[in-house]
Each structure stands twice: as C-alpha cells, then as structure tokens.
C-alpha positions as CSV (number, residue, x, y, z in Angstrom):
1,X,100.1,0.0,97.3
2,X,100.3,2.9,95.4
3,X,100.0,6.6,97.4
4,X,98.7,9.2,95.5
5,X,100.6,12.5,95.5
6,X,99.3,15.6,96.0
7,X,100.1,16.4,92.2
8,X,98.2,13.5,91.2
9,X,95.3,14.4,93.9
10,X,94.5,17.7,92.3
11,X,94.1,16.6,88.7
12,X,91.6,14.4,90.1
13,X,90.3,17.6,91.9
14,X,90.1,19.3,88.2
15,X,88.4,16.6,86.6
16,X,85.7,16.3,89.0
17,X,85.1,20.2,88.7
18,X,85.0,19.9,85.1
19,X,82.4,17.1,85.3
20,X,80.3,19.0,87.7
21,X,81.0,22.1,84.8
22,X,79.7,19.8,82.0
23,X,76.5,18.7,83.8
24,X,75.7,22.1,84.9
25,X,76.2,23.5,81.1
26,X,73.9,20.6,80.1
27,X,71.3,21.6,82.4
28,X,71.4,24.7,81.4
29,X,71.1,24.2,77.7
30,X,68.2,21.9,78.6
31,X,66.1,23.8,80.7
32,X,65.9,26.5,78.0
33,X,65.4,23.7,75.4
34,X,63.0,22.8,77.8
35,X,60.6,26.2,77.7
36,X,61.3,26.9,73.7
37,X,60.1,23.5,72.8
38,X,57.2,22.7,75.5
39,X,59.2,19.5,76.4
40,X,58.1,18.4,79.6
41,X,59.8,15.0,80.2
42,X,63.2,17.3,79.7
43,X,61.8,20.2,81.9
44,X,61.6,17.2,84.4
45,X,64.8,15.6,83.7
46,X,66.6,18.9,84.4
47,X,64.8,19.0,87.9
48,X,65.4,15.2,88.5
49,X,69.3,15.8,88.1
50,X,69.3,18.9,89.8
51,X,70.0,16.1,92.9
52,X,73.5,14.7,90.7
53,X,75.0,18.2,90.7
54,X,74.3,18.9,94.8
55,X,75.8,15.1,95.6
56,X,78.8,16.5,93.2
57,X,79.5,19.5,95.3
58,X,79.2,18.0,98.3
59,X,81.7,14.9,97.2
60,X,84.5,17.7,96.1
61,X,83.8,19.7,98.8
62,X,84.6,16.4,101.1
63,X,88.0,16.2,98.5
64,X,89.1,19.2,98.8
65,X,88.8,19.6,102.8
66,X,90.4,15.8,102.9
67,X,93.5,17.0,100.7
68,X,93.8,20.2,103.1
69,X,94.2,18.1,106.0
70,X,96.0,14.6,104.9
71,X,97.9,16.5,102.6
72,X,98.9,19.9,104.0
73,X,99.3,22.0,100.5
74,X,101.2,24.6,100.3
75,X,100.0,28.5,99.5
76,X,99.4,28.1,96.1
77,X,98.0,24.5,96.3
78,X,96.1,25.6,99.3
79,X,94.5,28.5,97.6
80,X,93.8,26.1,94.3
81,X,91.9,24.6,96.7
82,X,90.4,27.1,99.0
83,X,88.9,28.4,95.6
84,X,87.8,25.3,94.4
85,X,85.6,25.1,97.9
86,X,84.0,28.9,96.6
87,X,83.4,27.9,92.9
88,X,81.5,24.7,93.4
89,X,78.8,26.6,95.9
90,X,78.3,29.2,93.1
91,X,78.1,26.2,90.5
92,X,75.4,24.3,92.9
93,X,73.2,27.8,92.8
94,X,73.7,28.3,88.9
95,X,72.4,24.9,88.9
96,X,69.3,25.7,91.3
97,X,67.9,28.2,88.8
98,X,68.4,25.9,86.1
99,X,66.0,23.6,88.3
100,X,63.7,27.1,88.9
101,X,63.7,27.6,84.9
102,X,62.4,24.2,84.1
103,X,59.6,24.2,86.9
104,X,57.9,27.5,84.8
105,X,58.0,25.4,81.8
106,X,56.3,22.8,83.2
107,X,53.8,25.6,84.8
108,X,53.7,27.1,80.9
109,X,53.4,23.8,79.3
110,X,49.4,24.2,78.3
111,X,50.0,27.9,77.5
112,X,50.5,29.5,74.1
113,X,53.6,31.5,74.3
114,X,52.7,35.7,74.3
115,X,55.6,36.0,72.6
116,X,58.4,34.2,70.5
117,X,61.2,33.3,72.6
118,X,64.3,35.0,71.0
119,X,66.0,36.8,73.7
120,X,65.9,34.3,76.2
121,X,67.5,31.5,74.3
122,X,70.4,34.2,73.1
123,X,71.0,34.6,77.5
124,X,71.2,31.2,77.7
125,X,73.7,30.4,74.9
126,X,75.9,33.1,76.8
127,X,75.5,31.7,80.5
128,X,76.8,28.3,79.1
129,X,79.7,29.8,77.8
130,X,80.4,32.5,81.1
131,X,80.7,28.8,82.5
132,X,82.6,27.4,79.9
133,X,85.0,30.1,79.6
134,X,85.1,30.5,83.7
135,X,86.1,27.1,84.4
136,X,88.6,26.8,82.3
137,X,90.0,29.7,83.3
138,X,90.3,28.6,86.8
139,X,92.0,25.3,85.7
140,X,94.4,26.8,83.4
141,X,94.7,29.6,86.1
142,X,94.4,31.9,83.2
143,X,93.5,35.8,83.8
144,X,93.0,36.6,80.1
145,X,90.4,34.1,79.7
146,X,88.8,35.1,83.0
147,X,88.7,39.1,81.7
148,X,87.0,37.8,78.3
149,X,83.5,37.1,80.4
150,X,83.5,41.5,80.9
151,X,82.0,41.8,77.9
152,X,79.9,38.4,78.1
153,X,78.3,40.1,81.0
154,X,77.3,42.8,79.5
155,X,75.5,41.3,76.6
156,X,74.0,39.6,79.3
157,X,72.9,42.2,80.9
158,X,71.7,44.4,77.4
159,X,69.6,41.1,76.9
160,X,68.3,41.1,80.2
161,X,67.0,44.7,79.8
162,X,65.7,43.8,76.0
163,X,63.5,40.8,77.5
164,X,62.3,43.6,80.5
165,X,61.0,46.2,78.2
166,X,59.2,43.8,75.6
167,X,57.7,41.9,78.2
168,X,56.6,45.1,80.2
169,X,55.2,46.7,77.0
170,X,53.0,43.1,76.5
171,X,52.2,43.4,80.5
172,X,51.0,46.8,79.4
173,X,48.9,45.8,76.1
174,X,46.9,43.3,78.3
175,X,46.5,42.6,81.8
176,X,45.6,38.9,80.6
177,X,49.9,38.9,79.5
178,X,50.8,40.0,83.4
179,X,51.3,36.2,84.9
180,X,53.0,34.9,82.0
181,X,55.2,37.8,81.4
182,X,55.9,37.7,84.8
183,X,57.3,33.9,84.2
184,X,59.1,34.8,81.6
185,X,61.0,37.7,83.0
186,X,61.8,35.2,85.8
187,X,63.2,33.0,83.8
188,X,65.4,35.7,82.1
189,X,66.0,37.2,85.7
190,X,67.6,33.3,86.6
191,X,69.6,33.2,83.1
192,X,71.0,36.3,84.6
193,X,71.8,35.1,87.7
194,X,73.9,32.6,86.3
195,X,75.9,34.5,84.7
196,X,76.4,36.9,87.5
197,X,77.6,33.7,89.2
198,X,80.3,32.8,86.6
199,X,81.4,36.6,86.9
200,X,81.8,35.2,90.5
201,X,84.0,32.7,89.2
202,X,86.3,34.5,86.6
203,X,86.8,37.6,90.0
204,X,88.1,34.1,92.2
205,X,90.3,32.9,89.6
206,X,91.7,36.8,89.1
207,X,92.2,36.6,92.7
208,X,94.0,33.0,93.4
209,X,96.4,34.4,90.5
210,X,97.2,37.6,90.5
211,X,96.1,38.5,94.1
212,X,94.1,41.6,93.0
213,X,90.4,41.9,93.5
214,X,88.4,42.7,90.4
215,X,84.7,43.0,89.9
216,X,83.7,42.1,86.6
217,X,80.3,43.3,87.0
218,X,80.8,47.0,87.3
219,X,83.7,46.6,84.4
220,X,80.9,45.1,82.4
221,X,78.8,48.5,83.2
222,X,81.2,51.1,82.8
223,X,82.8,49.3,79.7
C-alpha cells in the first residue's frame, strides 16, 4: 500500500484549488457572456453549476482540515494550508455573484438593452484575470505576482465608476431607464465584488509569505 506524504498531499491540495480556480473563471466569463448575448440556456448553466463550485469548497475544506490533523504540518505547511481554508470561502462568494449576474440576465432576457454593454464586459475580463493572477500567486507563493493585481484593482474600480455615471445619467434621461439601470449597475457592482475578493487573495498570499499585512485596495486608491 502506498502512503501518501504530506509533500505529495499538498500538490493534490493545489490541483484541486486550481480546478475550483478554473471553474470559477469559467463562470465568470459566462455569466457576462450570458447578459451581452441574451443567452439564456448559459445564464442557467452558470446558476446550475453554481452547486459544483460549493461541493468543491466544501471537499478541500474537508482536505485541508484532514491533512492538519493526520498529518501535523509544520508552520509553513500549516499556514499553506490555513490559507488555503481562507481563499476557497472568498472563491465560493466570487462564484455566488457570478450565480447573482446570470439571474438579471435571465430577468433582462425580453428587454432591449438601454445601452451597449462595453464597460461591463471590460470588468469582467479583468475579474478573471485578478483570479488568474491571484491563484497562481498563492501556488507559486509569489509576492510580485500578488502586487501586480494593485493596478488591476484600480481599473476595476475606474470602470466601476464609468458604468455609475452613464447609467445614472440614462436613470436621469428617463425614469422608464431606472429598473434596468438599476440591474445593470448591480451587475457591475458584483463584477466589482469579485475583484475586491481576489484583492482578498493576493493580501493572504502577501501575508503567508512575507508575514506583512498589505491592503491592496487602498494601494489601488492612493496609487
């Protein structure tokens, strides 16, 4: 019989975060797809596999806790794996407004857009890669990468404040705009939320290496 180490254990760990990174990029991607194109069979295949990504977390989180006690790591094993326990909760909840996004395109579906969607496409394609680029920080443990989502944030954020004022100034035009402007600037609201959660990730990784507590966030402002 062949005992797995505890070397061996955590490249498992890794490959099952990555999966879980994958989907959750995926649904990303989609959900946006989702609203841009009127597609409500993906809208609905984004919600339906909302359920894959919360049995994910909840199998790693089972792994990790496992490892912790039939393994006993060691501090920098153990705090690989203490954050592994934090970044999967924030990946579940990146994943929940991916699910949120795709149920106001399903409530849009019969409605001619007020608008073209530019802006909210462009927050997507930056969410995916804060996750991209926050993952693969924390598996190559590498603080560089982790600092590079500063200024990911903060187009984030400039497009967040772009989709407010053009949908506020269509709000304003017509009162008939108000509920689906609204939508819209909740759908930009959860893009932003996502990345403000992959901010969450690149601060844990800074942390497990380097010890020092960083928030990327106000960098992103004051930058």
């Amino acid at each position: 019989m062949v005992i797995d180490t505890l070397e061996n254990e955590l490249v498992k760990l890794k490959e099952e975060i990555m999966k879980m990174g994958y989907l959750l990029e995926e649904q990303i991607f989609k959900a946006v797809k989702s609203l841009v194109d009127k597609d409500q069979k993906m809208a609905q295949e984004v919600i339906s596999r909302d359920d894959i990504i919360d049995r994910m977390e909840l199998e790693i989180e089972k792994k990790c806790l496992q490892l912790i006690a039939m393994k006993q790591p060691m501090a920098g094993d153990l705090r690989f794996i203490g954050t592994a326990l934090r970044i999967i909760v924030d990946m579940e909840r990146m994943a929940d407004h991916a699910e949120d996004i795709s149920e106001i395109t399903i409530r849009l579906y019969e409605q001619t857009y007020i608008k073209p969607l530019i802006d909210i496409p462009r927050m997507a394609k930056i969410a995916e890669e804060m996750v991209r680029i926050a993952l693969k920080a924390f598996i190559d443990a590498d603080v560089n990468l982790a600092m590079r989502l500063v200024d990911l944030e903060r187009q984030s954020d400039e497009l967040y404040e772009q989709v407010f004022r053009d949908l506020l100034t269509y709000m304003m035009q017509d009162t008939q705009n108000i509920p689906q402007a609204t939508d819209l600037l909740l759908v930009a609201g959860h893009l932003e939320r996502i990345a403000d959660h992959a901010t969450n990730l690149g601060e844990m990784v800074i942390y497990t290496v380097e010890g020092r507590r960083v928030d990327i966030n106000v960098l992103a402002r004051d930058g």
